[in-house]
N, C-alpha and C positions, 0 to 999 in steps of 0.2 A: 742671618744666623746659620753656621756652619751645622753638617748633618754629624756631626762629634759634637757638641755642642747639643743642639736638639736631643742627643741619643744622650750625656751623661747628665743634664741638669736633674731630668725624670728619674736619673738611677738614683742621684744623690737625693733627691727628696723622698723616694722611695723606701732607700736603705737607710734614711736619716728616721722615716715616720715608722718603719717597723723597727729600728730597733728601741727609740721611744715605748710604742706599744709594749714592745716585749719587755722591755724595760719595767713594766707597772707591776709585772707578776711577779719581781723576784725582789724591789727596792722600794722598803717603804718612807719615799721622800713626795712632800708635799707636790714641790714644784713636778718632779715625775707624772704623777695622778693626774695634777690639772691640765695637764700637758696632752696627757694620753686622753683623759676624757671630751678635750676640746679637739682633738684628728680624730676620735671618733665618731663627733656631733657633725664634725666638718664630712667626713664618709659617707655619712649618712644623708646628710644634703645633697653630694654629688652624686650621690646613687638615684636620687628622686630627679634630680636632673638629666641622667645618664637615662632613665628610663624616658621622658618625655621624648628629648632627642631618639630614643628609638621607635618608639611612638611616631613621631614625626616623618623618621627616614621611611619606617614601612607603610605609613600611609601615604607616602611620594611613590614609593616604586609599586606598590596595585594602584593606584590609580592611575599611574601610566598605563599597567597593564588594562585595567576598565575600560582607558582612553582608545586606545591603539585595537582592543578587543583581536585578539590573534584569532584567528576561526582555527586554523589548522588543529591547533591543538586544544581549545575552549579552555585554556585555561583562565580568561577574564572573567568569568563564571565563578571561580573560586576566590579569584582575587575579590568581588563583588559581596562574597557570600561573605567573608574577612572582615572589610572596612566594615558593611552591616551591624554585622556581631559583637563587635569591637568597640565601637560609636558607642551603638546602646548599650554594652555593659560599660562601658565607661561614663558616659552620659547619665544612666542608673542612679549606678554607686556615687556620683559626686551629687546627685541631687537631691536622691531619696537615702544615701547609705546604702548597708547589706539588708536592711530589714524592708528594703523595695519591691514591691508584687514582683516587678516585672524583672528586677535582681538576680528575686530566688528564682523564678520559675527559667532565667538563662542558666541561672548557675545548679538547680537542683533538678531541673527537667532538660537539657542538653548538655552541659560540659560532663555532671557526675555519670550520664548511662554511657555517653562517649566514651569517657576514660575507663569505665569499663567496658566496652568493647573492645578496645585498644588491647588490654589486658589480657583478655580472654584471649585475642587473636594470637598474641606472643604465646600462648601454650600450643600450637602450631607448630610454632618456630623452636621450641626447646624440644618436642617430641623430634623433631628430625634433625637436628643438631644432637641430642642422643644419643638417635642412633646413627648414626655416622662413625659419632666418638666413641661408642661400645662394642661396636666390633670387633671380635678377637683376635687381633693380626698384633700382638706383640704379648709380652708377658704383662705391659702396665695394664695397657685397653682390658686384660683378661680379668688383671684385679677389680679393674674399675668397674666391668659386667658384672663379676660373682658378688662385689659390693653392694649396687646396686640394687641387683634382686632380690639380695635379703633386707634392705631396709624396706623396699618395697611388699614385702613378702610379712613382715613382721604384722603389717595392717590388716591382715587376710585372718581372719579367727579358722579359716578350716584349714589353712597351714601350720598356726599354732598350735590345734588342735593332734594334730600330728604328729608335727613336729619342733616340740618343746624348745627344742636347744635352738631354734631359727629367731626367738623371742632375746633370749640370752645373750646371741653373738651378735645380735641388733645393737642391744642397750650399751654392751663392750662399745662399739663401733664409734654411736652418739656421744655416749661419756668421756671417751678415751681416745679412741684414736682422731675423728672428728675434732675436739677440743683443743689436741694437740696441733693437729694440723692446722686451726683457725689462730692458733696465737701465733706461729709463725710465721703466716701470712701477715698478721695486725705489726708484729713487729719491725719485721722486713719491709713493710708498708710505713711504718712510721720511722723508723731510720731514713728512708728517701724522703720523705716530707721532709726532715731536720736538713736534710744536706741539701735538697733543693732551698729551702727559705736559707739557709746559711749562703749560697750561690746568690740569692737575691738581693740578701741585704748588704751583702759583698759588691753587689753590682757585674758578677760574674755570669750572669744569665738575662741578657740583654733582651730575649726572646720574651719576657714578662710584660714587656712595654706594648709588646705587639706590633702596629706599623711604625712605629716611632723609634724601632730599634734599625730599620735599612736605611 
């Protein structure tokens, strides 16, 4: 099979099965519906498949790394730590479900205080990204400072206390200018979603298939 070939069969099932889909939301014809509800039962399987195979792939390349164990850099150590954690919560859940001792205590004693650590550690990362960006080296960064410090100023009762109108050009801010600026974004954001999925189901965006598109 030729790589033209390989690259278009995937567009056309592609841009055949969304526009099917898309097709369910705007025409109400039987055969449509059962059409659409059968590529999305079919999704839905491939996805449970799609997860094993990655399952599979990543327990191949750490156990290489287990195997081979690099010292320079230990990172076997973590690959190790990986398959471990992974086994057992999978192993778990298939045996016992979510209502498994040993389940909750991965999932409510290690993954939940992780990802809040994780969390926590990104308010690091936005404190200095910031300030970097609040610097007053232009008239926008200036706006974006004297913004700043009144929304943040607004939570302060001995600045309120003071000064009344800091509460005022707050609430303006959140209601109004805020609100404005978030539907433009939402808009502008969903205008490209349309034109990209139209690019797709067109077959004009080959880069969706991923390696199947070189």
């Amino acid at each position: 099979m030729s790589s033209t070939t390989r690259r278009e069969i995937p567009l056309l099932i592609l841009g055949v099965t969304g526009i099917i889909v898309l097709a369910d939301n705007f025409i109400a014809i039987d055969a449509v519906k059962f059409a659409s509800d059968t590529l999305q039962k079919w999704a839905i399987i491939i996805m449970g498949f799609a997860i094993g195979i990655g399952v599979i792939n990543l327990s191949r390349l750490h156990i290489k790394q287990v195997v081979r164990r690099n010292k320079e850099k230990n990172q076997w150590f973590f690959s190790l730590s990986l398959l471990i954690l992974m086994f057992a919560v999978l192993i778990t859940g298939l045996l016992g479900g979510t209502n498994n001792p040993i389940y909750r205590f991965g999932f409510d004693g290690i993954y939940v205080p992780t990802n809040a650590t994780i969390y926590s550690l990104l308010a690091f990362w936005i404190v200095s990204a910031a300030y970097r960006a609040m610097r007053a080296r232009n008239i926008e960064a200036s706006l974006l400072l004297v913004t700043s410090f009144i929304i943040m100023m607004k939570d302060t009762p001995l600045i309120l206390t003071r000064i009344p109108l800091v509460g005022d050009v707050a609430k303006w801010i959140n209601s109004v200018a805020m609100i404005g600026g978030n539907r433009g974004l939402i808009i502008t954001g969903a205008l490209g979603l349309i034109i990209l999925g139209i690019r797709i189901l067109l077959g004009k965006y080959p880069r969706a298939l991923g390696s199947l598109s070189e």
